[in-house]
C-alpha positions as CSV (number, residue, x, y, z in Angstrom):
1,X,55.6,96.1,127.4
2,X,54.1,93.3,126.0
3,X,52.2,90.5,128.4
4,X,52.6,88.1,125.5
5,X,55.6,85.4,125.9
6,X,58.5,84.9,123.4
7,X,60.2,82.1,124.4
8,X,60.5,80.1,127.6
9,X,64.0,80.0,129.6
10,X,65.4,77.2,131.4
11,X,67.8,76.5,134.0
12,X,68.3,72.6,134.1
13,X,70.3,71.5,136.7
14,X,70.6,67.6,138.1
15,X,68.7,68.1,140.8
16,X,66.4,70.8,140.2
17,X,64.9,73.2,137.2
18,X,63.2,76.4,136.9
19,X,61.0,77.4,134.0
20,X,60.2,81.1,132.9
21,X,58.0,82.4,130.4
22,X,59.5,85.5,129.0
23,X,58.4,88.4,126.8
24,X,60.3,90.1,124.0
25,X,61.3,92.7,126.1
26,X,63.3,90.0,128.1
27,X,60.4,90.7,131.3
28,X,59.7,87.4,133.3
29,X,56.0,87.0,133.0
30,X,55.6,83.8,134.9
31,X,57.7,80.8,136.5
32,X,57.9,77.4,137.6
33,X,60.2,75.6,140.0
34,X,60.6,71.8,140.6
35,X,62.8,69.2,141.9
36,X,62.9,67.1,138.5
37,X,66.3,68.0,137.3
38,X,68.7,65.8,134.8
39,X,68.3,62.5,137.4
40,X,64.9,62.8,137.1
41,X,64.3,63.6,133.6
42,X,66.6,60.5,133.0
43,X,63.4,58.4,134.4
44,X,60.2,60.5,133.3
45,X,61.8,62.1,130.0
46,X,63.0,65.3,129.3
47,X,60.0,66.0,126.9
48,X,57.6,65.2,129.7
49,X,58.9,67.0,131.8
50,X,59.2,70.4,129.9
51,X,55.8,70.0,128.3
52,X,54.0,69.4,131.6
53,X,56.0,73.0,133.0
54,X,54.8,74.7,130.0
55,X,51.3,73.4,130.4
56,X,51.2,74.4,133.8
57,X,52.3,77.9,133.0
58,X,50.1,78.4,130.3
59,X,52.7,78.4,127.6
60,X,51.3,78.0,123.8
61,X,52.2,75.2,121.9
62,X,54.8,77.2,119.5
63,X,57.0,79.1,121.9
64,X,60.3,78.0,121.7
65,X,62.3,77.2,124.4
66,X,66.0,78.4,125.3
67,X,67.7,75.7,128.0
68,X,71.3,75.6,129.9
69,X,72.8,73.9,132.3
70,X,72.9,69.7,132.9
71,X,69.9,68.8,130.1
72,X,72.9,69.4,127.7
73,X,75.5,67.0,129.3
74,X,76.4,63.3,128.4
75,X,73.9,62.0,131.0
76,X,71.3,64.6,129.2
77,X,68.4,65.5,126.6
78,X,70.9,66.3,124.0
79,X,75.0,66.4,124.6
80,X,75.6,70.4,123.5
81,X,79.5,70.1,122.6
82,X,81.6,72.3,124.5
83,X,83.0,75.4,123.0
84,X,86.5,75.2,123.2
85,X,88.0,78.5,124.8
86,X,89.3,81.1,123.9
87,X,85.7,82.4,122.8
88,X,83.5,85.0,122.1
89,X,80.7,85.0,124.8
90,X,78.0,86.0,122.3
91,X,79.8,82.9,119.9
92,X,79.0,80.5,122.8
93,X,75.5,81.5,123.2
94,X,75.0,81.4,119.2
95,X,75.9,77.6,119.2
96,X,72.5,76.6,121.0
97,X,72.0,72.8,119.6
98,X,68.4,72.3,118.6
99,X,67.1,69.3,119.8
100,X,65.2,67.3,116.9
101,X,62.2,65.7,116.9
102,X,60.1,68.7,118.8
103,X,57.0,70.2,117.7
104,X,58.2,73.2,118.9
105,X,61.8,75.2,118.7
106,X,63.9,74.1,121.7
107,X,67.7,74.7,122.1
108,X,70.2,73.7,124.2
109,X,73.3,76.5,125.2
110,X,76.7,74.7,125.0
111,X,78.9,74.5,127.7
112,X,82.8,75.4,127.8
113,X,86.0,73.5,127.3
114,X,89.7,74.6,128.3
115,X,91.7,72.2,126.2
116,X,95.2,72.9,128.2
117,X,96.9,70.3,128.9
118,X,98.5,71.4,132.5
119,X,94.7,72.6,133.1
120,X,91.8,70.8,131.3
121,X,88.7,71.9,132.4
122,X,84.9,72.3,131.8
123,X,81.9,73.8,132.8
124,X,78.1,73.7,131.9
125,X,75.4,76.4,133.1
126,X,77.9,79.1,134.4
127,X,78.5,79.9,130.9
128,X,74.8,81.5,130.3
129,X,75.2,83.1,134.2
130,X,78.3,85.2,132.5
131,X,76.8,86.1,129.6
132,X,74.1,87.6,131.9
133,X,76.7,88.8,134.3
134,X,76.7,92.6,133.0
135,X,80.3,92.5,132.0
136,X,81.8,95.7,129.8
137,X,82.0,94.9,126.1
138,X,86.0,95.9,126.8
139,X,88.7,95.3,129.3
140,X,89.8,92.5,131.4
141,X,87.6,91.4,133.9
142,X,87.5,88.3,137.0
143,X,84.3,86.4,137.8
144,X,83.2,84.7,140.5
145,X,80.5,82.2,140.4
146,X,81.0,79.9,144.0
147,X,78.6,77.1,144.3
148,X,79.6,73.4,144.7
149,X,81.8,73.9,142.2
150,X,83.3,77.1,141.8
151,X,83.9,78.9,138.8
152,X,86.3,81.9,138.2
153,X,86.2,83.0,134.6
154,X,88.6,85.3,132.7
155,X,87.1,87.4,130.3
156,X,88.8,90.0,127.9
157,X,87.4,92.3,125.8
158,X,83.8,90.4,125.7
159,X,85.9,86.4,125.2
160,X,86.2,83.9,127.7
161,X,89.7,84.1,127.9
162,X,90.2,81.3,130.3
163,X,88.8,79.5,133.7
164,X,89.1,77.2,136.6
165,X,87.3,75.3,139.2
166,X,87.6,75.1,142.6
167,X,85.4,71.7,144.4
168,X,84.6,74.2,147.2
169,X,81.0,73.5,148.5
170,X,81.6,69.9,147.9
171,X,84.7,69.5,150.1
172,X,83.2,71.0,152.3
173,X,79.9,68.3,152.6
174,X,83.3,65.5,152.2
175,X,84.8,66.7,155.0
176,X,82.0,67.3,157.2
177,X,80.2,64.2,156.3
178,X,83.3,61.6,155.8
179,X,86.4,63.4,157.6
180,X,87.8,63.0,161.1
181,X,86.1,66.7,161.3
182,X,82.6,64.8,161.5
183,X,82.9,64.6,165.2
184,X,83.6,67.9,165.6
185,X,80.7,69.7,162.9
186,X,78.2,67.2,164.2
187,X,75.6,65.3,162.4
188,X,73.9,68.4,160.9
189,X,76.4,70.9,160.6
190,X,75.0,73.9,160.7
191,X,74.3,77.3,158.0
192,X,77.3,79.5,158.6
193,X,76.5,83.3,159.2
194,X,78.8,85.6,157.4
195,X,79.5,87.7,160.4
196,X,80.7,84.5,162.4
197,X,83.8,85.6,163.3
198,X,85.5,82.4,163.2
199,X,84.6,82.1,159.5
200,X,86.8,85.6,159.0
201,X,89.6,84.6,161.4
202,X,89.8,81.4,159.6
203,X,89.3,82.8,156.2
204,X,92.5,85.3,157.0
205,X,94.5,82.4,158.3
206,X,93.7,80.5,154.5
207,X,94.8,84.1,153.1
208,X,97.7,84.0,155.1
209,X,99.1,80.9,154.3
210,X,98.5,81.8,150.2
211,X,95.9,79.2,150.0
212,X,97.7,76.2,151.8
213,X,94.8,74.7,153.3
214,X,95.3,71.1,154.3
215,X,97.7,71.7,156.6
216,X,95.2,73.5,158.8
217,X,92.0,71.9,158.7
218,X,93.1,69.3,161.4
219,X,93.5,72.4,163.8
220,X,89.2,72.7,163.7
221,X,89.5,69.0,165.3
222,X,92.2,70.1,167.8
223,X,90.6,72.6,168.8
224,X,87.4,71.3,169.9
225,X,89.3,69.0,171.9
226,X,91.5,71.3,173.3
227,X,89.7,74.9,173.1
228,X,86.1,73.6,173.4
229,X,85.4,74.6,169.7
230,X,81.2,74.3,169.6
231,X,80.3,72.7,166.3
232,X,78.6,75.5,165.0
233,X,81.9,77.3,164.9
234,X,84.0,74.4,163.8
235,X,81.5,74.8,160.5
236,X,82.1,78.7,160.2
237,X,86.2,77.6,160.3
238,X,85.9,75.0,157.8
239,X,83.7,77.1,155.5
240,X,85.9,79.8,155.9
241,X,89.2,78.1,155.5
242,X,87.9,76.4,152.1
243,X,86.5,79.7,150.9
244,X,89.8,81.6,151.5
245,X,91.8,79.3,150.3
246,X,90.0,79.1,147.0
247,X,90.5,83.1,146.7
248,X,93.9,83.1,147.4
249,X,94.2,80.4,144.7
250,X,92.4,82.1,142.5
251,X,94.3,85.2,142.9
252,X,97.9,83.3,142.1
253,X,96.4,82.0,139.2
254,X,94.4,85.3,137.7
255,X,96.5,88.1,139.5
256,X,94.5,91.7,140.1
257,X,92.2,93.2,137.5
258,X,91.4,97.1,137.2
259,X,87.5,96.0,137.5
260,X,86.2,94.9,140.8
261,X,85.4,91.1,140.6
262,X,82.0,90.3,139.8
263,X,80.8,87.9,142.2
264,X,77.8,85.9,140.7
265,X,75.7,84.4,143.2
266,X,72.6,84.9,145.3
267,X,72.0,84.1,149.5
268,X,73.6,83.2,152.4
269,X,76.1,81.8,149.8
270,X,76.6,85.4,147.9
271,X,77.1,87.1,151.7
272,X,80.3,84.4,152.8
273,X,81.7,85.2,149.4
274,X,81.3,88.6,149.6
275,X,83.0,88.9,153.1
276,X,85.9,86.5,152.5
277,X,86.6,88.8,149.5
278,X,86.6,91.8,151.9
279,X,88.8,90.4,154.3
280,X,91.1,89.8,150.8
281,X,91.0,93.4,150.0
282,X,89.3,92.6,146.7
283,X,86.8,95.0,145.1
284,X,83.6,93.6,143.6
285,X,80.2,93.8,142.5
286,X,77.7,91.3,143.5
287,X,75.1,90.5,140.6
288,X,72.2,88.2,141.7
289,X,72.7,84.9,140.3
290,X,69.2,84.2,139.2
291,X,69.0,87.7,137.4
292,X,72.0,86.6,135.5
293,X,71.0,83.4,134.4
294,X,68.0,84.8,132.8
295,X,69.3,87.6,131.3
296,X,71.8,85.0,129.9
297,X,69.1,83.0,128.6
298,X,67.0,85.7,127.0
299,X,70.5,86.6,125.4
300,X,71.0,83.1,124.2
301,X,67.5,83.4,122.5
302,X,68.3,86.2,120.8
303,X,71.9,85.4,119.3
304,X,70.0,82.0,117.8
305,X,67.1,84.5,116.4
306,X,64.4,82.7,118.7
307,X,63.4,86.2,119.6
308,X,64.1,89.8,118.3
309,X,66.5,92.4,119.5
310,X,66.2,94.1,122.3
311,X,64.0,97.4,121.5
């Protein structure tokens, strides 16, 4: 293996963004994490930014640099169009927009657009985590990727075949934050535990009900008033409510697959997921979120020729 880098690969989200230097063989030599996402990169500029990662890390002055996620939005470096879907995962990847102006080779990875009209939809990052995802070359398979907005992606025979998103993580900081439930998560609410078992009985009673769940998620306020529901549970129930209604969703729209889902995500947030899809009955493969996103990445540089094939 070669210590030398061949291109540097970027996750740019709005908050936050993580810099690798990797070598031709696609092996992370070094990294770099920060808190200057799209919002700050908006103030400080992107170019700033980026060169003062790669300074840090030692990067020479000619490596290109392979980017996804939020630095190719509207609000970005450089809008990447969307790819409108149906398409060819390696397709997507090959139309990286080069930004202009650079000393150096830097591209952007599009994101994705589904164009129906009873379901328009979009997403921007999660494309380069399934391309690094592992999936078969043929077959249909069902992707997870849970976050604050999750994703679950169709793919069929190597082509995003469709997707959709499901506001999880963020309805559940709304209604803990802004909701009558406030009073009964508390200020702080706090991390759930995947072996709570309120967050499985609740995640079977989202299952049961086929995904209906607003007309439960008053019942977490009732019963701390009437079953002295502690808040730490009352945040296991909400989280698992939100998290099995989103599967049961999902499953309507997507139906089974022969492949076990692959579930695309790292942590505490990788463990709910993967229980709630237990308690569904639902085969899957977990496949570390950060691995993915690189080995997207390193795959995006090679389908715009930044660096060779894989040996």
């Amino acid at each position: 293996m070669s210590a030398v880098p061949a291109v540097a690969a970027v996750d740019w989200g709005t908050t936050r963004m993580r810099v690798w230097l990797i070598d031709r063989t696609g092996k992370v030599l070094s990294e770099r994490r920060g808190d200057d996402g799209l919002i700050t990169a908006q103030q400080k500029g992107f170019s700033t930014i980026l060169e003062g990662h790669l300074a840090a890390l030692g990067a020479p002055e000619t490596l290109p640099v392979i980017i996804c996620g939020m630095a190719g939005s509207r609000q970005g470096w450089l809008e990447a169009p969307y790819v409108t879907v149906p398409s060819p995962i390696g397709a997507i990847l090959a139309g990286a927009a080069r930004v202009p102006g650079q000393s150096r080779d830097i591209r952007i990875v599009p994101g994705l657009a589904q164009r129906l009209a009873d379901a328009p939809d979009v997403m921007r990052g999660e494309e380069t985590q399934l391309a690094g995802a592992g999936l078969p070359a043929k077959g249909r398979h069902l992707v997870c990727m849970p976050g604050t907005h999750s994703k679950w992606v169709a793919v069929e025979d190597g082509a995003v075949a469709g997707f959709g998103t499901w506001p999880t993580g963020e309805l559940f900081s709304v209604m803990a934050a802004h909701s009558i439930l406030r009073h009964s998560l508390g200020e702080h609410p706090a991390a759930v535990a995947a072996d709570n078992p309120f967050f499985r009985q609740w995640c079977e009673r989202a299952l049961g009900e086929g995904g209906d769940v607003t007309s439960k998620l008053f019942a977490i306020r009732a019963a701390g008033l009437l079953q002295d529901l502690q808040s730490n549970d009352a945040a296991a129930c909400l989280s698992g409510l939100l998290i099995g209604g989103e599967i049961a969703s999902a499953q309507r729209r997507y139906g089974a697959s022969a492949a076990p889902v692959a579930l695309v995500a790292s942590g505490a947030l990788a463990a709910l997921y993967a229980a709630a899809l237990g308690v569904a009955g639902l085969a899957f493969r977990t496949v570390d979120a950060d691995e993915a996103v690189r080995a997207g990445l390193v795959e995006a540089a090679r389908e715009n020729g930044m660096i060779g094939a894989a040996a």
